[in-house]
C-alpha positions as CSV (number, residue, x, y, z in Angstrom):
1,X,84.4,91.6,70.9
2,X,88.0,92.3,72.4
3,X,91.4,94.3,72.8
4,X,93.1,91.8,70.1
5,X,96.1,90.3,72.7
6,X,98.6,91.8,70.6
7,X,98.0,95.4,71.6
8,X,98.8,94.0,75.4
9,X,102.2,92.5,73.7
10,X,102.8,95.8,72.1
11,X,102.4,97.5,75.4
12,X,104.7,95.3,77.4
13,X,107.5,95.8,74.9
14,X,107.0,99.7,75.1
15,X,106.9,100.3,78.4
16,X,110.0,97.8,78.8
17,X,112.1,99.9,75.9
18,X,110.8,103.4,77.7
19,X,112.1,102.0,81.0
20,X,115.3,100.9,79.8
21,X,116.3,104.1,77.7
22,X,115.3,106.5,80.1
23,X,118.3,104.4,82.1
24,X,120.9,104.8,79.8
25,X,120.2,108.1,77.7
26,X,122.9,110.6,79.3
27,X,124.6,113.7,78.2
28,X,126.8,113.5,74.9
29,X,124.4,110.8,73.3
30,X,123.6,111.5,70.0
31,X,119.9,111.7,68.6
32,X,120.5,109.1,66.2
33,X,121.8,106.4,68.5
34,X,119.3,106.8,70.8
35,X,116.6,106.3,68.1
36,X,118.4,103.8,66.5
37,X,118.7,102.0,70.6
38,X,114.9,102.6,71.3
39,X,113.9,100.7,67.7
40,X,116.9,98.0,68.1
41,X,115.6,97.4,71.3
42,X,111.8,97.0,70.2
43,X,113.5,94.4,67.2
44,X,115.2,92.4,70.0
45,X,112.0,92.2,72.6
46,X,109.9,90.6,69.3
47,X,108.0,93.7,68.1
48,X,108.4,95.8,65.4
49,X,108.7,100.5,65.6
50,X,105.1,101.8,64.7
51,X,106.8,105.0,63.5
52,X,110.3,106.2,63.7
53,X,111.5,106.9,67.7
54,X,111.0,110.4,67.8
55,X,113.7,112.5,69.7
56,X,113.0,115.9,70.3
57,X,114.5,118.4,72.0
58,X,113.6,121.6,74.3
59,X,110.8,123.9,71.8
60,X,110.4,120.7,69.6
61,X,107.4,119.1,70.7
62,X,106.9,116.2,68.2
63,X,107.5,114.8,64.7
64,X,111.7,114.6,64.7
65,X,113.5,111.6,64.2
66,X,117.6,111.5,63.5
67,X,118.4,112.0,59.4
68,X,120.6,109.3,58.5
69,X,123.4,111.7,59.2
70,X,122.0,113.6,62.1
71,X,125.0,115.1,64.0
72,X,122.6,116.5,66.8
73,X,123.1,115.3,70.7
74,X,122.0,115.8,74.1
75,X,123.5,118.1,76.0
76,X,123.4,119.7,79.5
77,X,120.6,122.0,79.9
78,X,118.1,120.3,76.9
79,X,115.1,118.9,77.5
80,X,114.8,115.6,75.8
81,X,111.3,113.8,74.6
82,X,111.6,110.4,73.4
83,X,108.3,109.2,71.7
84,X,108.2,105.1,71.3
85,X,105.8,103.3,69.2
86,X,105.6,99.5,68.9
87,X,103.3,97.4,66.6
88,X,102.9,93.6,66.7
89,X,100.9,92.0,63.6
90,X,99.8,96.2,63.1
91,X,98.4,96.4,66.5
92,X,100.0,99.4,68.3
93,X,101.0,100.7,72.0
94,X,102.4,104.1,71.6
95,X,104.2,105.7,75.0
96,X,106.5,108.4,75.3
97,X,109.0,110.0,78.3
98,X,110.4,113.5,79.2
99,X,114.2,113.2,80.4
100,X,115.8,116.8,82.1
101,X,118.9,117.9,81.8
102,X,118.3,120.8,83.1
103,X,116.7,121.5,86.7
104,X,115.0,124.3,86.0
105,X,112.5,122.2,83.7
106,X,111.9,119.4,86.7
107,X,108.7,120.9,87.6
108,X,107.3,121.0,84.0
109,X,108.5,117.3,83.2
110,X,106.5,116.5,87.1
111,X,103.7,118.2,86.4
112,X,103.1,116.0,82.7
113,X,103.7,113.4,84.5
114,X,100.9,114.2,86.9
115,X,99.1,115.4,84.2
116,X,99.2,112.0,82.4
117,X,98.7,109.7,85.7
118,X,95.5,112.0,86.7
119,X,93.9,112.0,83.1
120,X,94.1,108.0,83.5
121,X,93.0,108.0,86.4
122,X,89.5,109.7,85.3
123,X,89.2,106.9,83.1
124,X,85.7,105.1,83.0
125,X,83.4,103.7,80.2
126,X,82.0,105.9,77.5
127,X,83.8,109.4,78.9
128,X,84.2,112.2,76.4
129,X,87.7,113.0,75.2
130,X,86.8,116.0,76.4
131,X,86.1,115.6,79.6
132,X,90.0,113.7,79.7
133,X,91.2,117.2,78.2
134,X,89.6,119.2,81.0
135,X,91.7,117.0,83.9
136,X,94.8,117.8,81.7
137,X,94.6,121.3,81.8
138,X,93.8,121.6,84.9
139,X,96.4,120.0,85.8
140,X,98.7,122.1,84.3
141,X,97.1,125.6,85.4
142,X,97.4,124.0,89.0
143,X,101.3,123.7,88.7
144,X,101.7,126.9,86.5
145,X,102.1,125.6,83.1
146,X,100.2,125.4,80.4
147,X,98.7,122.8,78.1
148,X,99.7,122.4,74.3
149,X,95.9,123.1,72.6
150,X,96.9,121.9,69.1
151,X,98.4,118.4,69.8
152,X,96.4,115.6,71.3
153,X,96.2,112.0,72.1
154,X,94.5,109.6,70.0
155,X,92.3,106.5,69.1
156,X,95.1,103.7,68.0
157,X,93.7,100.9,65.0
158,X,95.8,98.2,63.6
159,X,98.3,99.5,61.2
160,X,97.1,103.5,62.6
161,X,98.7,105.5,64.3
162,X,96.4,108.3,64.6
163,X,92.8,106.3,63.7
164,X,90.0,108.9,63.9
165,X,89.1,110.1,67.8
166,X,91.1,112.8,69.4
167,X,92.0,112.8,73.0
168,X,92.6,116.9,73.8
169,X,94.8,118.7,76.4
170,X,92.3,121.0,76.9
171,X,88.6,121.0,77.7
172,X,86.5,120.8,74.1
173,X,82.9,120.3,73.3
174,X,82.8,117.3,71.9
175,X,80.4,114.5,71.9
176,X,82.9,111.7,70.7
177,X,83.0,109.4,73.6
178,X,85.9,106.3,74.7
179,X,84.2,103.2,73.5
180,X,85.1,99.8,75.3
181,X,87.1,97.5,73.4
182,X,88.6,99.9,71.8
183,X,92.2,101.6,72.4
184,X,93.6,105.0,73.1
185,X,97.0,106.8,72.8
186,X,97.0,109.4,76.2
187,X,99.3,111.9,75.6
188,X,99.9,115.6,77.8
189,X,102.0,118.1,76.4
190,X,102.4,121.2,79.0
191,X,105.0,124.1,78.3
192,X,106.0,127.2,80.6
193,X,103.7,130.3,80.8
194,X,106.0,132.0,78.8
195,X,105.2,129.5,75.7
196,X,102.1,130.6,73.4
197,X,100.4,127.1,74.3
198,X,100.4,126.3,70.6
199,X,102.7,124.5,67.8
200,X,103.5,125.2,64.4
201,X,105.4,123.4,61.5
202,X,109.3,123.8,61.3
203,X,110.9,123.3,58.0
204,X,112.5,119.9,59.2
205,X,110.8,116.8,57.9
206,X,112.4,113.0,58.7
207,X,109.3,110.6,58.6
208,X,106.9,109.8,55.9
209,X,103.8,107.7,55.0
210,X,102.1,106.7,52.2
211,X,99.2,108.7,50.9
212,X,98.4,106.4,47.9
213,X,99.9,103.1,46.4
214,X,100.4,103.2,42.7
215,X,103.0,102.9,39.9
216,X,105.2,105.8,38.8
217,X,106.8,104.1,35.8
218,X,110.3,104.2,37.1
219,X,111.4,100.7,38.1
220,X,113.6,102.0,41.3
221,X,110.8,104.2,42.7
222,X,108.4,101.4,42.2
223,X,111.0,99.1,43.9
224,X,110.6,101.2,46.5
225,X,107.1,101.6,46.7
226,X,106.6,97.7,46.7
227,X,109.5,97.5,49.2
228,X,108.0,100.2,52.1
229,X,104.8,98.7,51.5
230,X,105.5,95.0,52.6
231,X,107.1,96.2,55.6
232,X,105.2,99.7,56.9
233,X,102.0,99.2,55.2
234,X,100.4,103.0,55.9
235,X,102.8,103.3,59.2
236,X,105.4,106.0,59.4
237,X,108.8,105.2,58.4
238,X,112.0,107.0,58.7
239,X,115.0,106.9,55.4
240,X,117.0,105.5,57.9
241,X,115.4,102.1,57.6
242,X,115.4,102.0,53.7
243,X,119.7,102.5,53.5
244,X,119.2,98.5,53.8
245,X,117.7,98.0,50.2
246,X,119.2,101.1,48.9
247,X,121.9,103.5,47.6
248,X,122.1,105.7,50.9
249,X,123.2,108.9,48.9
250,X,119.6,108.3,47.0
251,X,117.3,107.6,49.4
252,X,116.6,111.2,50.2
253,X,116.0,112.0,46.8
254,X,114.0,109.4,46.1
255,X,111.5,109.9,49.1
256,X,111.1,113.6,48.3
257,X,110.4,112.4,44.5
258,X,107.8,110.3,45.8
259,X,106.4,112.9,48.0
260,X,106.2,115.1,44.3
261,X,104.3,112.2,43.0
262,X,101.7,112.5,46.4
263,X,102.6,109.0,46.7
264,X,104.1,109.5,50.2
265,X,103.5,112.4,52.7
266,X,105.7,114.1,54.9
267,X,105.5,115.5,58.5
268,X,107.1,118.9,59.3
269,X,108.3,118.9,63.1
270,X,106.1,120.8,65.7
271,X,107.5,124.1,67.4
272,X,106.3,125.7,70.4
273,X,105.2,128.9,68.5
274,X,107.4,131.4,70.4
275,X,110.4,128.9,71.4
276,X,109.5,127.3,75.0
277,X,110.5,124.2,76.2
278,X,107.6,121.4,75.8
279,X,107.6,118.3,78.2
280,X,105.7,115.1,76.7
281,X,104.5,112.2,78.8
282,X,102.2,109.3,77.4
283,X,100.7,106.0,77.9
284,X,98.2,103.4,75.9
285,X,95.6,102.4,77.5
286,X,92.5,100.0,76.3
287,X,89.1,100.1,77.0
288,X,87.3,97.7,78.7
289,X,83.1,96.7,79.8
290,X,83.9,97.6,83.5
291,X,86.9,100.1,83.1
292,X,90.2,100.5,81.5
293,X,93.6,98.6,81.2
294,X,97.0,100.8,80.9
295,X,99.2,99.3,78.2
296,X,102.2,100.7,78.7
């Protein structure tokens, strides 16, 4: 057994789109077109998003992408995390980037950096996640900041995202160990020590899954059902990517029906519970016999 080749394609194409937008993302840019960018760019380099590009600003730590009318930009002073997923045939490389516009957050955005490059670096065969969540944190307590405890890296299957195994920013006792052949999603998230170390759900909710496949007896919801499943399978999708197939002013409305009918789920955004900034910085990285491969 082996990393299929397509996770090393995925990879390639990630860290390629990461590298470019981080280039071109400047002050005035709007959320949407630089989501809409990042996933144009993944179309045009031969793969395909593995969930929406999320784009989150200063205490939003994860789980925003653009509405289809998002009026929301960058501007000086923000903080700007730009989470990039790519799949090719299902198989995933997931990476993601802190950008400052504001100095006074450098150190932070360093330091997750370091945090990232370090917890890679302690990479070896059959390490507990745990053990990877310890070098994070420490990390983070040796440049002042702290670690997010509720979010965490992850194991990546074809067509999932998040496939069982949790990689922690923090030391945990756990037994679950990195397996070879077998690929991980790395990701730090450190705020300030003013931030409460810990996110909870906004109200805001842009991407959605499926939680079951199955007929609702209206023929444009089951359109629609048919239609999200031959291109996402159980990957996240965004509304934005359905205004193709169908009435943009209904879209909305027909998601949230479907999400009534606990045919599709929802993910609220994550908040840094008392409003600090969060930097994110992530890479994919397989498994092998004698060691490890970084992805992206």
């Amino acid at each position: 057994m082996s990393v299929p080749e397509q996770y090393f394609r995925a990879g390639h194409i990630a860290a390629d789109v990461r590298n470019e937008i981080e280039k071109r993302v400047k002050t005035g840019d709007s959320l949407l077109h630089i989501a809409n960018t990042v996933e144009d760019l993944i179309r045009e380099r031969g793969g395909e998003p593995a969930f929406p590009c999320n784009v989150c600003l200063n205490e939003v730590a994860a789980h925003f992408t653009p509405f289809l009318d998002d009026q929301q930009s960058v501007s000086e002073g923000d903080l700007l995390k730009i989470d990039i997923g790519v799949h090719v045939e299902g198989f995933i490389a997931d990476t993601a980037t802190t950008i400052s516009f504001n100095p006074m957050y450098d150190d932070l955005v360093e330091a997750t950096r370091t945090a990232l490059s370090e917890a890679v670096k302690s990479l070896k065969r059959d390490i507990k996640a745990g053990e990877i969540g310890d070098v994070i944190s420490s990390v983070a307590r040796r440049w002042g900041f702290k670690p997010i405890v509720n979010l965490s890296g992850h194991m990546l299957d074809q067509f999932r995202v998040h496939a069982g195994i949790s990689i922690p920013n923090v030391w945990v006792s756990s037994t679950e160990r990195l397996k070879s052949d077998t690929v991980y999603a790395i990701e730090p998230f450190l705020t300030t020590q003013e931030g409460a170390g810990h996110v909870v759900e906004g109200e805001s909710r842009s991407i959605f899954s499926f939680l079951a496949r199955k007929k609702t007896r209206d023929k444009e919801l089951d359109e629609m059902i048919e239609r999200i499943w031959s291109r996402y399978k159980t990957l996240p999708f965004s509304a934005r990517w359905l205004i193709d197939s169908f009435d943009r002013n209904r879209v909305r409305e027909m998601l949230e029906r479907l999400v009534e009918l606990k045919i599709l789920r929802t993910y609220p955004i994550l908040i840094e519970a008392r409003g600090a900034y969060v930097a994110q910085a992530e890479h994919t990285v397989a498994m092998t016999e004698d060691g490890f491969r970084v992805l992206t």
